[in-house]
Backbone as CSV, one residue per row, in Angstrom:
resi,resn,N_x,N_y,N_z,CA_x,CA_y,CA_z,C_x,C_y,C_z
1,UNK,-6.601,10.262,-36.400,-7.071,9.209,-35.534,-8.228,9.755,-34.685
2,UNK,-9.475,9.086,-34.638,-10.667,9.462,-33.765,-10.264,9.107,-32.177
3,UNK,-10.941,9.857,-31.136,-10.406,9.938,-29.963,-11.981,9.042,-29.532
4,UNK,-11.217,8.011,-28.689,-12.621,7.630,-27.968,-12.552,8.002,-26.712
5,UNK,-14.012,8.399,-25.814,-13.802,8.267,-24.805,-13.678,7.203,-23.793
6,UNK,-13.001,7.495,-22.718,-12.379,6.348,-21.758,-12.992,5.063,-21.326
7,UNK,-12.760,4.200,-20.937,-13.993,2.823,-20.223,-14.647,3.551,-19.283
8,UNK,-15.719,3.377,-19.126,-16.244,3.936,-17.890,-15.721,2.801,-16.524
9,UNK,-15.401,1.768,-16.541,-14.594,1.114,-15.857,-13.533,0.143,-15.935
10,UNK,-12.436,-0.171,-15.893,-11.343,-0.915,-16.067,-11.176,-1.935,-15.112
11,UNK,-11.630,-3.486,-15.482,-10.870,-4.247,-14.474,-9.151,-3.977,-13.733
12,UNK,-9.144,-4.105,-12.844,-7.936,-4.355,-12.001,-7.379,-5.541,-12.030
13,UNK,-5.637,-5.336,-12.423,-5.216,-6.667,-13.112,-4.650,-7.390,-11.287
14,UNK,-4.658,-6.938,-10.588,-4.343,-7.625,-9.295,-5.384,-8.251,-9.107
15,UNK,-6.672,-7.416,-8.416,-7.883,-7.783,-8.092,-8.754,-8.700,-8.855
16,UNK,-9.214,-8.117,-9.888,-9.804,-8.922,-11.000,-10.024,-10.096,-11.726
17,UNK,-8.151,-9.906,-12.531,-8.238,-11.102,-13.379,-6.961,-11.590,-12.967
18,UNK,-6.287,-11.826,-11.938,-5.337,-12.122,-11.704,-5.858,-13.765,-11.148
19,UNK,-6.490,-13.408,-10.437,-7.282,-14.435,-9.544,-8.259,-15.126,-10.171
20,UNK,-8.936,-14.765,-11.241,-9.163,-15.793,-12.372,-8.417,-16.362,-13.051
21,UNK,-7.251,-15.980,-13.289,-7.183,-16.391,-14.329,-5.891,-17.833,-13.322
22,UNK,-5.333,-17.341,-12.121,-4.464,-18.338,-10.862,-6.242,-19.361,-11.309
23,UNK,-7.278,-19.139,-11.293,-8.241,-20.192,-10.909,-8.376,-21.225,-12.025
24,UNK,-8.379,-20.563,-13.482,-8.312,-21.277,-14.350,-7.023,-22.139,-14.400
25,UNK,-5.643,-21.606,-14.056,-4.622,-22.063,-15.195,-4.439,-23.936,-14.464
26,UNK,-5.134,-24.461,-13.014,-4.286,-25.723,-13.197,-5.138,-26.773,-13.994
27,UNK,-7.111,-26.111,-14.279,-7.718,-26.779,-15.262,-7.012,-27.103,-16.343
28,UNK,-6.507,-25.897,-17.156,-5.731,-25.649,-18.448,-4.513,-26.465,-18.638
29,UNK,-3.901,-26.814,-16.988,-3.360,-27.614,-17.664,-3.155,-29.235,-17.360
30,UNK,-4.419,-29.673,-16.626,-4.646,-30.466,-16.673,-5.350,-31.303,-18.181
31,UNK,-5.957,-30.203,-18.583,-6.036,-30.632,-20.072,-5.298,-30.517,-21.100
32,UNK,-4.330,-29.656,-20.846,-3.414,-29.693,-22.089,-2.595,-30.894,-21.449
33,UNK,-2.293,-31.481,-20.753,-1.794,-33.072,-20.567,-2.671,-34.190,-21.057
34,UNK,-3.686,-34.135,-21.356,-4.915,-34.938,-21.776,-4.915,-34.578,-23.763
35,UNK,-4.369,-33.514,-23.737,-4.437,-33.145,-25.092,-3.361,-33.745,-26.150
36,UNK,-1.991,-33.483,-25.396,-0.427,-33.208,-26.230,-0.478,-34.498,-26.656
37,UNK,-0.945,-36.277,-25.926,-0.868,-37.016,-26.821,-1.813,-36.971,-27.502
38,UNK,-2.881,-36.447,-27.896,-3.657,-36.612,-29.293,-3.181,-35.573,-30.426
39,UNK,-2.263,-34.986,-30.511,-1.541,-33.951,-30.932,-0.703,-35.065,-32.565
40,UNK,-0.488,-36.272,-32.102,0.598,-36.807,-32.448,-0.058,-37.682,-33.464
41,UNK,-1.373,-38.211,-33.596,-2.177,-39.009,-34.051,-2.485,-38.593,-34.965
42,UNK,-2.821,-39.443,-36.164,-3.355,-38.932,-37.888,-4.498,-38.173,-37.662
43,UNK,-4.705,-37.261,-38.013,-6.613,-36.910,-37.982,-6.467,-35.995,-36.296
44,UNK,-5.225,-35.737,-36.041,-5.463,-34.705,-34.463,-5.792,-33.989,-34.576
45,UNK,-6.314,-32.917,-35.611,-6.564,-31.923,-35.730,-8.239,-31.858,-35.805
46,UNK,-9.000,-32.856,-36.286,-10.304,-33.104,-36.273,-10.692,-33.557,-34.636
47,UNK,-9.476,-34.333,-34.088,-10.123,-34.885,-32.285,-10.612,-33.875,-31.638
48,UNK,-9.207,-32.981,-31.805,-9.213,-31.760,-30.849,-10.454,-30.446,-31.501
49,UNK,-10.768,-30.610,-32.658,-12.110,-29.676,-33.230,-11.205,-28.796,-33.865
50,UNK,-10.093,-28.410,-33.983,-8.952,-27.754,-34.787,-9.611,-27.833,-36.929
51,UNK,-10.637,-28.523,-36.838,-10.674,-28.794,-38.061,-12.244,-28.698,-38.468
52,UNK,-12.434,-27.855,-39.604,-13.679,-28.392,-40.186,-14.463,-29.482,-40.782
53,UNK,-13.612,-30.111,-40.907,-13.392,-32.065,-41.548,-14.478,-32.351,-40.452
54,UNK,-15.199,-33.860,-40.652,-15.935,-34.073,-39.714,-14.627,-35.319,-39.029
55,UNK,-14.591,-35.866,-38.233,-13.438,-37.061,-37.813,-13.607,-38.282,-38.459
């Protein structure tokens, strides 16, 4: 196994991305409530872009 050397810096999971990510999650799930019923529909997989198909 090749040895790499270290990050020269490491986010901090308190500091960092903790607090991004508290910033993102009530977007996330305000849209995954906007999402779960199109989940259920013929062709959901093209709404949501899940698909190469055009809709």
């Amino acid at each position: 196994m090749k040895r790499q050397p270290p990050f020269p810096t490491v986010a901090d999971l308190g500091k960092d991305i903790r607090p991004v990510l508290n910033r993102l999650t009530p977007a996330m799930m305000r849209e995954l409530t906007k999402t779960l019923p199109i989940l259920g529909w013929p062709g959901d997989r093209r709404m949501i872009g899940l698909s190469k198909e055009p809709p």
